[in-house]
C-alpha positions in Angstrom: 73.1 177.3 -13.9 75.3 174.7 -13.8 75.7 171.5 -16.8 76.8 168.1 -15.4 79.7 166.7 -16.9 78.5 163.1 -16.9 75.7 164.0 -19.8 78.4 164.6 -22.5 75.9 166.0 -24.9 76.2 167.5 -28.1 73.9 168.6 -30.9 74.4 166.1 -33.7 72.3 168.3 -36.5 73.9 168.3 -39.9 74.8 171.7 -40.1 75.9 173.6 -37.1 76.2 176.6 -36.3 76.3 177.7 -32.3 77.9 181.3 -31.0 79.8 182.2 -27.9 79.5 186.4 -27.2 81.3 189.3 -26.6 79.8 192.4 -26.3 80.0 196.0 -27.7 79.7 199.4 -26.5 76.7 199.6 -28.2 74.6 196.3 -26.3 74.9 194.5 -29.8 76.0 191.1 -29.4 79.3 190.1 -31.3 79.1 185.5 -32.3 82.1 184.0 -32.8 81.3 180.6 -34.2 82.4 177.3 -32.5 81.3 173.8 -32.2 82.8 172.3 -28.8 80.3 171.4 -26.1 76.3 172.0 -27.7 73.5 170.4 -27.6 70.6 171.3 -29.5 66.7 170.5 -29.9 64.7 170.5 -32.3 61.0 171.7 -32.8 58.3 170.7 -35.4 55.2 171.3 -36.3 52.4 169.4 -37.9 51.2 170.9 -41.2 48.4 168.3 -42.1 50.4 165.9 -43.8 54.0 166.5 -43.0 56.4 167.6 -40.3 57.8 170.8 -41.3 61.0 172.3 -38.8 59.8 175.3 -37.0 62.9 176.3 -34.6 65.9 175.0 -32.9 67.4 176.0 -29.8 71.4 175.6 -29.4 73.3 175.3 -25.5 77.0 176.0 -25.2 78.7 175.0 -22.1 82.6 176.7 -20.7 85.4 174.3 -19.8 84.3 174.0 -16.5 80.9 172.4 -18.2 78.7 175.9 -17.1 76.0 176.4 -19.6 77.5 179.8 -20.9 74.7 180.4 -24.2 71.4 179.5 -25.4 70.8 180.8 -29.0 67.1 180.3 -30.6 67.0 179.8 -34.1 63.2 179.8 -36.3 62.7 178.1 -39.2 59.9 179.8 -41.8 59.6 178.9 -45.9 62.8 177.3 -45.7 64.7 179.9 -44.1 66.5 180.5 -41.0 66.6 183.5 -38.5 67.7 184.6 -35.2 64.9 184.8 -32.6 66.8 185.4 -29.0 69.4 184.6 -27.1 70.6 184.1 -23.4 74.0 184.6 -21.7 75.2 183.4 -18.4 77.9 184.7 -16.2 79.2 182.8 -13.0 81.7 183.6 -10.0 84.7 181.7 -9.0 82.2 179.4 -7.2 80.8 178.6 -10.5 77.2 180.1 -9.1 75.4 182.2 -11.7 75.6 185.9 -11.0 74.2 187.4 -13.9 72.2 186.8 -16.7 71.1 188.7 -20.0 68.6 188.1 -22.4 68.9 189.4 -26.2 66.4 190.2 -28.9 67.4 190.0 -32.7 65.9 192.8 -34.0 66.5 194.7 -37.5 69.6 192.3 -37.8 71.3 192.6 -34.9 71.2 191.5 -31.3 70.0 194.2 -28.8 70.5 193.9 -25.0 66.6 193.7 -23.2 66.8 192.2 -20.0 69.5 191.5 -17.0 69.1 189.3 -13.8 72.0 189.5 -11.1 72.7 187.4 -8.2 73.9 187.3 -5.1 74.5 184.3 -2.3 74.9 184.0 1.3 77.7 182.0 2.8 75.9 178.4 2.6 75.7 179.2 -0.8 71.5 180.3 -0.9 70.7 182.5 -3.1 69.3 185.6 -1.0 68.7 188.5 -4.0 67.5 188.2 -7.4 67.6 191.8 -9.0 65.8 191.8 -12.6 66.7 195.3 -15.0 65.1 195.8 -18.2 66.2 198.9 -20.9 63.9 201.1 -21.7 63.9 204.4 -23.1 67.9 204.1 -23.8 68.4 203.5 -19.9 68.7 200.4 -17.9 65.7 200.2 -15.2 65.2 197.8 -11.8 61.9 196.3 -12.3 62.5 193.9 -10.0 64.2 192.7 -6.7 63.5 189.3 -5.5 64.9 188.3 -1.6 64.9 184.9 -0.2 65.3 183.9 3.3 66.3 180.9 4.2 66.0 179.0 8.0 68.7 176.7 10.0 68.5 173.7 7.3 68.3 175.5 4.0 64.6 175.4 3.6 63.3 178.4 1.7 60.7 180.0 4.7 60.3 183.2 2.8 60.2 185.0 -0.7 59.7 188.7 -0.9 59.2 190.4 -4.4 59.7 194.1 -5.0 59.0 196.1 -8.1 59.7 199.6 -9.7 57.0 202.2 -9.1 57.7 205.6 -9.4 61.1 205.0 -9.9 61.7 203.0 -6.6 61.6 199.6 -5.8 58.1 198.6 -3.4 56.9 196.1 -1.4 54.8 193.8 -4.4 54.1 190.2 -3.0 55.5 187.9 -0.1 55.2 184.1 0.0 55.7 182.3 3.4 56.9 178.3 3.7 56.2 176.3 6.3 57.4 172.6 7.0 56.7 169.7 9.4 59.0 167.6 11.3 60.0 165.6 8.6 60.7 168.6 6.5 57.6 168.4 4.3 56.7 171.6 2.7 53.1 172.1 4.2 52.0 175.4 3.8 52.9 177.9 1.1 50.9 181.4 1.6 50.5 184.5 -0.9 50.1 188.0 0.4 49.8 191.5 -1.5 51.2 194.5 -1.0 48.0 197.1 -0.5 47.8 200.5 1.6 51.3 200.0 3.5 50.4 196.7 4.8 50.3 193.0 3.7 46.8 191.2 2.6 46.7 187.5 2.6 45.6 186.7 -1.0 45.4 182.8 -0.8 47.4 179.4 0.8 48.3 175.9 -0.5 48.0 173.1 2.0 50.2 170.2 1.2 49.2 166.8 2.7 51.2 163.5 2.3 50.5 159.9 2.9 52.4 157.8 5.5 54.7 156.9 2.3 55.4 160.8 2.0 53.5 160.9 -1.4 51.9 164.1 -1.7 48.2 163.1 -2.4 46.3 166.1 -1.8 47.0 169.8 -2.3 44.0 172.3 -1.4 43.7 175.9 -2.0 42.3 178.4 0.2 41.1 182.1 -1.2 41.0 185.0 1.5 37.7 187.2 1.6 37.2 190.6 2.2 35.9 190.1 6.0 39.2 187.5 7.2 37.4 184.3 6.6 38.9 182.3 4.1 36.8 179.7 1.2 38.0 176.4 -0.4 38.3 177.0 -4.1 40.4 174.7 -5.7 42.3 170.9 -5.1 44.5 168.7 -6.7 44.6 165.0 -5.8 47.3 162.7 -6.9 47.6 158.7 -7.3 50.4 156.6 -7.5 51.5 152.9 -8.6 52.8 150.0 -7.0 56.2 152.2 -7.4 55.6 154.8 -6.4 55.3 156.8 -9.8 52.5 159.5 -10.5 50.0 157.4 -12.3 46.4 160.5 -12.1 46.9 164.0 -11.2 42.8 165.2 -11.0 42.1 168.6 -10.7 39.1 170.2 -8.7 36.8 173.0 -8.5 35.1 173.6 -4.9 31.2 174.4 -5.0 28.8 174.7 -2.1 28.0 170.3 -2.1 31.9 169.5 -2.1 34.5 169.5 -5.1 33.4 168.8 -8.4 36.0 167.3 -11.2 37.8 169.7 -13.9 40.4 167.8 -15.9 43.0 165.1 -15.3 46.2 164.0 -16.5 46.7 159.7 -16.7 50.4 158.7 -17.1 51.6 155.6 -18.4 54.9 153.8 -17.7 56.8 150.9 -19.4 58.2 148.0 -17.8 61.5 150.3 -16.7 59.0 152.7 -15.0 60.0 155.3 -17.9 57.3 157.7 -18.8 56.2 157.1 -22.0 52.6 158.9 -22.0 50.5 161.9 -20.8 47.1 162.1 -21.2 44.7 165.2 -20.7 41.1 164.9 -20.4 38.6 167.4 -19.7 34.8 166.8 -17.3 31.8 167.6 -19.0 29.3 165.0 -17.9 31.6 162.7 -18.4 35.6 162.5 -19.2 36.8 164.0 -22.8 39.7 164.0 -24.3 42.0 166.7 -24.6 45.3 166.7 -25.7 48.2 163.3 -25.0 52.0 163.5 -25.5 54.2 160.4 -25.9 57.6 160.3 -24.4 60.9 158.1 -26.0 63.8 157.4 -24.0 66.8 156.3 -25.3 68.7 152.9 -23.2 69.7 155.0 -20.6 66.2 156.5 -20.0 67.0 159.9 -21.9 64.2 161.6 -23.5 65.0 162.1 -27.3 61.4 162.7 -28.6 58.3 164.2 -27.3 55.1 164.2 -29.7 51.8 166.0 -28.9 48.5 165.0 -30.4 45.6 167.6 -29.9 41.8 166.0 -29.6 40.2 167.5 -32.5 36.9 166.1 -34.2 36.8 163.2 -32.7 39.8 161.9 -33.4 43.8 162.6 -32.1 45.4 165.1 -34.6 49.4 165.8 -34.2 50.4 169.0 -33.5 54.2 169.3 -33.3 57.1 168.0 -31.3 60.8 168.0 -30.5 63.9 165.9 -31.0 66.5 165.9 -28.2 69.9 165.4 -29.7 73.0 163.4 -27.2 75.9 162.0 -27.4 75.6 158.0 -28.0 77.0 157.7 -24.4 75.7 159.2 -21.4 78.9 159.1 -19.3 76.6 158.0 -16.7 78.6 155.1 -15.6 82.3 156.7 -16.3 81.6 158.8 -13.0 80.3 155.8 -11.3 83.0 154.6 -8.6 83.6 151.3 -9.4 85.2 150.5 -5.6 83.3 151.4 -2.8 80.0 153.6 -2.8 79.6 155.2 0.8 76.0 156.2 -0.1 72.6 154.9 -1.0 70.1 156.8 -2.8 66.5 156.4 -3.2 63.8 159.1 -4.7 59.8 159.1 -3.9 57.1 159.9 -5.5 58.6 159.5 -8.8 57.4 161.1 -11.2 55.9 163.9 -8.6 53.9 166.9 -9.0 54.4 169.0 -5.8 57.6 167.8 -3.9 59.7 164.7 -4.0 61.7 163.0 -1.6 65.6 162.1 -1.4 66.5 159.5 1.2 69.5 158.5 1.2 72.2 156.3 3.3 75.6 157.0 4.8 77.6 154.2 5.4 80.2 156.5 6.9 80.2 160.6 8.3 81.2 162.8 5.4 80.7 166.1 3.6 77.0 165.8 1.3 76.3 167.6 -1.5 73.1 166.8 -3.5 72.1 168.9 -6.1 69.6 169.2 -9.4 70.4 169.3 -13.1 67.8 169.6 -15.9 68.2 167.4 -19.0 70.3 170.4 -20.2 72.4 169.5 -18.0 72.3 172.7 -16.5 71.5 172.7 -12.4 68.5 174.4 -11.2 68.9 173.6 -7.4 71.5 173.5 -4.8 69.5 171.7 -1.3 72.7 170.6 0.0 76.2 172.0 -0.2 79.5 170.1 1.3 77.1 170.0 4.8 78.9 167.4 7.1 76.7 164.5 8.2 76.9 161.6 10.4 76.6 157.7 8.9 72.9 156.3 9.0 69.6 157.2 7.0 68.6 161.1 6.3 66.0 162.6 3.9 65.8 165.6 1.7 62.5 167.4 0.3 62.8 169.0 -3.3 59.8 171.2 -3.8 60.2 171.4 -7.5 61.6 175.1 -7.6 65.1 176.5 -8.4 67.7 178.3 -6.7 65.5 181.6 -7.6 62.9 180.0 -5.3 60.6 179.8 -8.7 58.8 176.5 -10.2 60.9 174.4 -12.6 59.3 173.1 -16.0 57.7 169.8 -16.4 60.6 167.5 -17.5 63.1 165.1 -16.0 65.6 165.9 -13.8 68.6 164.0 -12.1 69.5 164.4 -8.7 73.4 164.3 -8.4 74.2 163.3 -4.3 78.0 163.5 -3.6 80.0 162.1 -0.4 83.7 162.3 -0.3 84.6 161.6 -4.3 81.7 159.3 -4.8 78.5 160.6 -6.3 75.6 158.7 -6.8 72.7 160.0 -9.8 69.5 159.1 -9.9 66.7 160.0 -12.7 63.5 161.8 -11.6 60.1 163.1 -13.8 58.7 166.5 -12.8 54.9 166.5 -13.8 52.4 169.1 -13.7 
């Protein structure tokens, strides 16, 4: 996972304290203090009549701006204690090939897990193996393979797991896409008696904007008929943002509300609230979360309230610590800009859109970044393309091919030495 340059942030928290690793024969983790490069969040909880810290996580990026350690830190009767860590290792390529989780335990750091990966030529990732030590020996739980078609699109993700110490067949998800490159389809099987079962599909259906509005599920029975069971159904402003996300249950007279989530936006189409509410008769609250964004539409606080006895009751929240600049504008060509970028549905649930304009042919890149920093997707890489309009389908998953957390992302689009950012909102 890769951490843009142009976020420049750093944690800002009076006291810090952030490690980089080396490693012993023993898997015991070795900190060696430093300061360059962090940035840090902070999490609170709501006692009843104060804010009390409960944890803090810490990031600590290489030279190259590669997000190289995230340390965990909780917070209980004043004191402070290690709670986990995670290392990343990347190639020459800067693409992450390994990662390792760590466990503080009886004062020390202890080696538990391992992911490695590897990448075809375009740069996909194509096998995700995932090790775990157990009984003083390092195991393969799990092997993930991807396979990709003509135009990068994921089409297929088979997962493997250890069973009697070898690796079997476990689940399989298919993709499928329309002409315009809209995810459509994605269908679950199971691995049972030496042959795949069809478990369930999602349909994914889109308005002629190319907003996702409705997204079905289908359950496989026992005699190769399939049942509606659930659906989601999405809304949208004038602008195109999420605005109701309703959630349904299918019963033999048609689908019948669960719960919804209502989104509010201020005037620069920032989100600034999330509400849940649950169906029983009629719509109850739940739980809301209010967003802050700083000037350039970063979020540096997130508060949840919980619906509790008829009336909204906090219940904790975290601080997002940055630089006072961005660095947005810095890697902004100020001469000419040989591409256009737009993004729709923003905020989106499902999939969003990336249309963008060539003025002039060139080598595109366009690639993801968390507000870490850190990039979770690669849908383009240096892939020549002629001038005029094109479009590019994010589907909300990372290069493993797994969903990404609700949160906002930028989508970084390169041509030549230009690169153009723009900010989206993930919701679920």
């Amino acid at each position: 996972m890769e951490k843009l340059s142009f976020l420049s942030i750093f944690c800002v928290c009076a006291v810090i304290v952030v490690s980089v690793y080396a490693y012993d024969e023993s898997r015991q983790v070795v900190p060696s203090a430093t300061g360059d490069n962090v940035y840090c969040e902070e999490v609170y909880v709501w006692s009843g009549l104060d804010w009390f810290l409960n944890g803090k996580s810490f990031f600590k990026y290489d030279q190259f701006g590669n997000a190289i350690v995230k340390k965990r830190n909780s917070y209980y009767d004043g004191s402070e204690t290690n709670l986990d860590s995670v290392v990343w290792i990347y190639n020459e390529q800067n693409q992450l090939t390994k990662y390792t989780y760590y466990d503080w335990d009886d004062e020390k750091w202890y080696e538990k897990k391992r992911e490695n990966y590897s990448y075809d030529n375009r740069g996909n990732l194509i096998i995700k193996d995932e090790w775990r030590f157990l009984q003083e020996n390092w195991i393969l739980e799990y092997q993930t393979i991807y396979i990709f078609d003509d135009l990068n699109n994921q089409i297929e993700m088979l997962e493997k797991r250890q069973s009697n110490l070898e690796l079997q067949n476990y689940r399989r998800y298919t993709y499928l896409y329309n002409e315009e490159n809209q995810l459509i389809r994605r269908q679950r099987e199971s691995w049972h008696e030496e042959s795949w079962e069809s478990v369930n599909y999602y349909d994914y259906i889109y308005n002629e904007s190319g907003q996702l509005i409705e997204q079905p599920e289908f359950l496989y029975l026992n005699d190769g008929t399939f049942m509606r069971r659930f659906n989601t159904v999405f809304d949208y402003n004038e602008w195109g943002n999420l605005i109701e996300r309703r959630n349904q249950t299918y019963h033999t007279d048609g689908y019948d509300d669960d719960q919804r989530y209502l989104y509010e936006y201020d005037d620069n189409q920032w989100l600034i609230k999330e509400r849940q509410q649950l169906f029983k008769d009629e719509w109850e609250n739940k739980k809301q979360v209010y967003y802050e964004n700083n000037q350039e539409g970063n979020l540096v606080e997130k508060v949840e309230w919980s619906w509790l006895s008829d009336k909204w009751s906090p219940n904790n929240k975290i601080i997002f610590f940055y630089n006072s600049l961005t660095g947005i504008q810095e890697h902004q060509p100020e001469t000419f800009i040989p591409v256009t970028v737009q993004t729709y549905p923003n905020p989106f649930n499902a999939g969003t859109k990336i249309a963008f304009r060539l003025v002039e042919p060139g080598p595109v890149s366009i690639e993801i970044y968390n507000i870490n920093g850190k990039k979770v997707k690669t849908l383009i890489s240096n892939q020549m393309m002629n001038n005029g309009d094109h479009e590019q389908l994010w589907d909300g998953t990372n290069d493993n091919g797994m969903p990404v957390a609700t949160g906002i992302y930028v989508v970084q689009t390169r041509v030549n030495n230009a690169s153009v950012m723009k900010r989206i909102t993930l919701l679920k």
